[in-house]
N, C-alpha and C positions, 0 to 999 in steps of 0.2 A: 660403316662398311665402305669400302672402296670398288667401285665399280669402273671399266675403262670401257669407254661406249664410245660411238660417233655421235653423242647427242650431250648436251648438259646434263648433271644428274638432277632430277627432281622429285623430292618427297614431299608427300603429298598425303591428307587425312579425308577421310571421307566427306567433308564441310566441303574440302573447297579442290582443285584443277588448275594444272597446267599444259600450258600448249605450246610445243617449240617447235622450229622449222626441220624442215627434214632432215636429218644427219648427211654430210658427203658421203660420197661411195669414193674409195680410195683405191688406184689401183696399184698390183704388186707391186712396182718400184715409187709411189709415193710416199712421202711421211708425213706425220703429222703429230704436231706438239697438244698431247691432251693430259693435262694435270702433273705437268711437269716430268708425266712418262716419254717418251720417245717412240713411237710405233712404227712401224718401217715391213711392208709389207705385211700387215697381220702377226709380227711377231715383237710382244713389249720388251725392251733389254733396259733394266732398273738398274746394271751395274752389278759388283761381287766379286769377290776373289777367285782369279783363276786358279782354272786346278792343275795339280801337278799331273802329269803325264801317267804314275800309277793310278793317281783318283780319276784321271779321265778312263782309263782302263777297265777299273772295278765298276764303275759307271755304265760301262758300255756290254760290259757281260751280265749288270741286271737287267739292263735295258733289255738285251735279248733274249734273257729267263723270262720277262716280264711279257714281252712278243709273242715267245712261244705260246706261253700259259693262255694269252687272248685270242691267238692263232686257234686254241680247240674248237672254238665255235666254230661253227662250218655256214658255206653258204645257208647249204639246209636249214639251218639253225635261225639263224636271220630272215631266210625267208617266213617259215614257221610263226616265225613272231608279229611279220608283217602282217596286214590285214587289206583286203581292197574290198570289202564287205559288199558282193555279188551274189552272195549266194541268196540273201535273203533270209539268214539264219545267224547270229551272233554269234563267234566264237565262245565257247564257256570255258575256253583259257583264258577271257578275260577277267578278270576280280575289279569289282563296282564298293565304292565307296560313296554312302547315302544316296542309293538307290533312285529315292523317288525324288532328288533335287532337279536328275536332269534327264531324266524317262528316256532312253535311249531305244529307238525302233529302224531297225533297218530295211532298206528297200531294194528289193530284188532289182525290181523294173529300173530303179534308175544308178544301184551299181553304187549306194553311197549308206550312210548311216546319218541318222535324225537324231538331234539332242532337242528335246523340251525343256528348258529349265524352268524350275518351280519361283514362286512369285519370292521376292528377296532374300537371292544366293547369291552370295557370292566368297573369294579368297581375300581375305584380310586380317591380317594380326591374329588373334586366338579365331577368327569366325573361317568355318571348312565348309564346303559344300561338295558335290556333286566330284565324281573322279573314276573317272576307267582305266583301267592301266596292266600291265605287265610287270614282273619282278625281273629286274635286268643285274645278274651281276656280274656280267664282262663290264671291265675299267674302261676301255676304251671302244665310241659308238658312237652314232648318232641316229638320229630318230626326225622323221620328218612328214607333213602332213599338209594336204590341202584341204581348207577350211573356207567355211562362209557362213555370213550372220547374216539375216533377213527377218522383218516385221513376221509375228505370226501367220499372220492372213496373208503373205508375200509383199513383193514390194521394199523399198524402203525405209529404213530402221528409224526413229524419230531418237533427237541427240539425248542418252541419257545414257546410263550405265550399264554396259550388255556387253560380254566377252565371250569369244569361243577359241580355243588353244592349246599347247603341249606343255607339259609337267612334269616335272621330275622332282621327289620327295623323298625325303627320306622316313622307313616305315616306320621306325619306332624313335619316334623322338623323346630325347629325356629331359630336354628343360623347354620345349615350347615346339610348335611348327616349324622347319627347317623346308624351302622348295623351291624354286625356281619355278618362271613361267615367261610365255612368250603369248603373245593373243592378239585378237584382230576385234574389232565389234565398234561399240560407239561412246564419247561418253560425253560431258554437257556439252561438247564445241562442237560433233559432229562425229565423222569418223573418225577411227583409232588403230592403230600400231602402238603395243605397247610391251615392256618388259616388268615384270615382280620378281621381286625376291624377298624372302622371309625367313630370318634366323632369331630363333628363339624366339616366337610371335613377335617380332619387329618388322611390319611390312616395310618396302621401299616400291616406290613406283616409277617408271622413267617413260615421257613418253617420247615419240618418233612423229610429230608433223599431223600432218590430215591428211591420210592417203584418199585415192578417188572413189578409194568403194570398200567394204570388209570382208574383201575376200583376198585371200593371201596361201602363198605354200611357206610356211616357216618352219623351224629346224631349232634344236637342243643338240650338244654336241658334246660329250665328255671326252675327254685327251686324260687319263689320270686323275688327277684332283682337280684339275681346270674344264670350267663349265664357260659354254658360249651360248649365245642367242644369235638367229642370224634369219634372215628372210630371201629369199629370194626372187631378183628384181629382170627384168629384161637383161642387164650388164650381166647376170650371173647373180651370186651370192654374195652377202653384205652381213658384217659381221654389228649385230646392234649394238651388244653387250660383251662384255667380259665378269665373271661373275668372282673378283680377285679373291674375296675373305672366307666366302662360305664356305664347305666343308661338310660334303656327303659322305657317308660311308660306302662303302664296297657292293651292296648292292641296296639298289634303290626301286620306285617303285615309278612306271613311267607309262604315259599315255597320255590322253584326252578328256578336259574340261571345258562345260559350258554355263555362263551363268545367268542371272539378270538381277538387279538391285531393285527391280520394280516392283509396286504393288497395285496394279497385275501385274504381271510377268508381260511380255506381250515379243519375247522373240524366239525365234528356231534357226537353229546351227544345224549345216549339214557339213559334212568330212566324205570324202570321197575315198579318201585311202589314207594309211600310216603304215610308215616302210622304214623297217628295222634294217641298220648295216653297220660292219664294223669301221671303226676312225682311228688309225693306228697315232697319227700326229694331226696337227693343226691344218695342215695340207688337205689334209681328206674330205676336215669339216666343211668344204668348199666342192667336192665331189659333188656334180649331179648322179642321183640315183639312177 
């Protein structure tokens, strides 16, 4: 799989870890040479035959049927889907995949939602765990969340394998797991920034440095067939990943995952909110909510 990230790619099996420096943050008018792509303000151009002036045309009137068609969703609709879990009561629009991996309780008083994960859960190759989500089938969106991982008892997280983060799957897979993820938590080096991706039970893992702490607002970004991973930093939004090969279908299933590898378990993820909105092009994915 071809992935276009600000970072090295690194695959990785559950024996062993890697740890690389932070990726640059690139701004609109920089470029930068990665894997022989060309990347130039957030946008890869690989080369291809120009089109003729009628193909750009027929082009430009799907594009706009395409517009439309995503245009139906309405604010309302978006909002709807978001969650800023205050009430103190779960939305039961949400649909929970293995239930008791990641015991989800939300808390009025402090305006967020608690994940417990169960003692060794986690996302790898054929192994599933724990997953709350939405069925999203507008093409184009993104989806974004502030998260945090913390030792059960509070405190700081001791370095082992623990992630809390956003998801997007596909629901009926026919030859393996298909999904993308983006997560924050810790793993033998310490703290973690991280990207997954999984096609046909083939994980891939890439990591992002040692941030200062594992708490993070990061973001999934569909444009069409094109998936992004991206966090965001003081400068704005950084785009971690580009997800080239993979290949979701039309509607997928998207939300919040938390894990731990441990036996005990010994951490809790709290989400303070996930905010659904529409991303007409790659520009958007860079939208603050």
């Amino acid at each position: 799989m071809n992935v276009t990230s600000a970072s090295l790619l690194c695959v990785i099996f559950l024996a062993g870890a890697c740890v690389e420096l932070p990726p640059p943050i690139f701004d609109e008018g920089e470029t930068a040479e990665i894997g022989g792509t060309t990347e130039t303000g957030g946008t890869a151009e690989t080369g291809g035959t120009a089109e003729t002036s009628e193909t750009a045309e027929t082009s430009e009137t799907a594009e706009t049927s395409e517009t439309a068609e995503t245009s139906e969703t309405s604010e309302a609709d978006w909002a709807a889907l978001s969650d800023d879990f205050e009430d103190g009561d779960l939305d039961p629009a949400w649909t929970h995949l293995d239930l008791d991996a990641y015991i989800p309780i939300p808390s009025e008083s402090e305006g967020s939602l608690h994940f417990y994960p169960a003692d060794d859960t986690g996302w790898w190759h054929t192994k599933v765990s724990g997953f709350m989500f939405k069925s999203i089938s507008a093409g184009h969106f993104r989806v974004s969340a502030t998260v945090h991982m913390e030792a059960r008892e509070g405190g700081l997280l001791t370095p082992d394998w623990r992630v809390v983060g956003l998801m997007m799957r596909d629901p009926i897979p026919e030859d393996g797991e298909d999904y993308i993820l983006v997560g924050v938590g810790t793993d033998e080096m310490g703290f973690n920034l991280e990207t997954k991706w999984t096609e046909n039970d083939f994980s891939t893992r890439e990591d992002y440095g040692t941030p200062a702490s594992a708490d993070a607002l990061l973001r999934l970004c569909r444009v069409g067939d094109d998936l992004y991973a991206l966090e965001r930093v003081a400068e704005g939004w950084v785009r971690l990943a580009t997800f080239d090969s993979l290949v979701l279908p039309d509607t997928v299933q998207v939300g919040l995952t938390a894990y731990d590898w441990n036996v005990p378990a010994d951490s809790h993820a709290r989400i303070e909110e996930i905010i659904f909105a529409p991303a007409m092009s790659l520009g958007d994915c860079y939208v603050d909510d």
